[in-house]
C-alpha positions as semicolon CSV with decimal commas, in nm:
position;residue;x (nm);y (nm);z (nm)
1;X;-3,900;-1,339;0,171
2;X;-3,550;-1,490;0,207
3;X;-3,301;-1,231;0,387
4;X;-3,032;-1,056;0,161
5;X;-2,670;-0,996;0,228
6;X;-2,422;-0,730;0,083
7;X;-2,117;-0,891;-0,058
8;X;-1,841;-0,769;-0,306
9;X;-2,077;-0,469;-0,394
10;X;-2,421;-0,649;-0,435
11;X;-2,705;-0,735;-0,294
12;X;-2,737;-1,101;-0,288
13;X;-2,949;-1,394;-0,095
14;X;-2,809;-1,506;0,227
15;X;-2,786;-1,853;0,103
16;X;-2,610;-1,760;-0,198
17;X;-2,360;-1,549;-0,045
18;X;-2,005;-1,728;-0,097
19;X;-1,684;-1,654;-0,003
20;X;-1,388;-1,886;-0,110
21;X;-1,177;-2,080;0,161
22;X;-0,842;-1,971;0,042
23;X;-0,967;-1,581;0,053
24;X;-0,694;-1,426;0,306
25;X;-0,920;-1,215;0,507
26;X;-1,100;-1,492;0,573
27;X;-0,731;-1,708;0,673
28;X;-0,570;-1,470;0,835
29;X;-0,822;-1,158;0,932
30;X;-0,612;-0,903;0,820
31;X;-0,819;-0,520;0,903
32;X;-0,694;-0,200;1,064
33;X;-0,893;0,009;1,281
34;X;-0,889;0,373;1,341
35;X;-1,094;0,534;1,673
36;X;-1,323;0,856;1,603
37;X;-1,487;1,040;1,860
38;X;-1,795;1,255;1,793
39;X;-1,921;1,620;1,935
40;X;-2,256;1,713;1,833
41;X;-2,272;1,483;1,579
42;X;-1,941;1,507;1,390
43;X;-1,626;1,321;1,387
44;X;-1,342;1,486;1,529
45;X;-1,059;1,563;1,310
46;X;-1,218;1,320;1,080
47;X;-0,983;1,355;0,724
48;X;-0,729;1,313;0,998
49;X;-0,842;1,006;1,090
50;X;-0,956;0,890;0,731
51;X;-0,605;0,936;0,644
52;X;-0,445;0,742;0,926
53;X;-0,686;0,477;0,798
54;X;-0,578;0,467;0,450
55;X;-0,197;0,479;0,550
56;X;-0,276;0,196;0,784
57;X;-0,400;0,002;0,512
58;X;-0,125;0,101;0,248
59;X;0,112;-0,034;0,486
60;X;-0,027;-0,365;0,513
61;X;-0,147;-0,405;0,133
62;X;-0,486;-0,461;0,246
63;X;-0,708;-0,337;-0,075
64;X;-1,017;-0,091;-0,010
65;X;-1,284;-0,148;-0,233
C-alpha cells in the first residue's frame, strides 16, 4: 500500500503529489506564525489569537484555503 499525502484539499499518492516550481511558497516561504499556550487543554485567548493570525496573513496577501 503506497503512502498518501494531503495536498490542495485531497488525498493523493505520495508519488503523485506535485507542486509547481514557480509556486511562491515554495520560492520564497512566505507563512506567519502565531504562539498559543494551553491550560487544561484549551488555548488561551484563542479567537484572540485566530485573529492575530488572519490579520497577519491579510497583511502579507498570503491566501488561506
Amino acid at each position: 500500500m503506497g503512502e498518501w499525502v494531503y495536498l490542495n484539499g485531497e488525498f493523493v499518492r505520495k508519488n503523485e503529489a506535485k507542486i509547481s516550481v514557480f509556486d511562491h511558497g515554495f520560492l520564497y516561504g512566505d507563512g506567519v506564525f502565531e504562539a498559543m499556550r494551553a491550560y487544561g487543554g484549551k488555548v488561551f485567548e484563542l479567537q484572540s489569537h485566530l485573529q492575530r493570525l488572519w490579520e497577519s496573513a491579510k497583511a502579507i496577501a498570503l491566501k488561506i484555503p
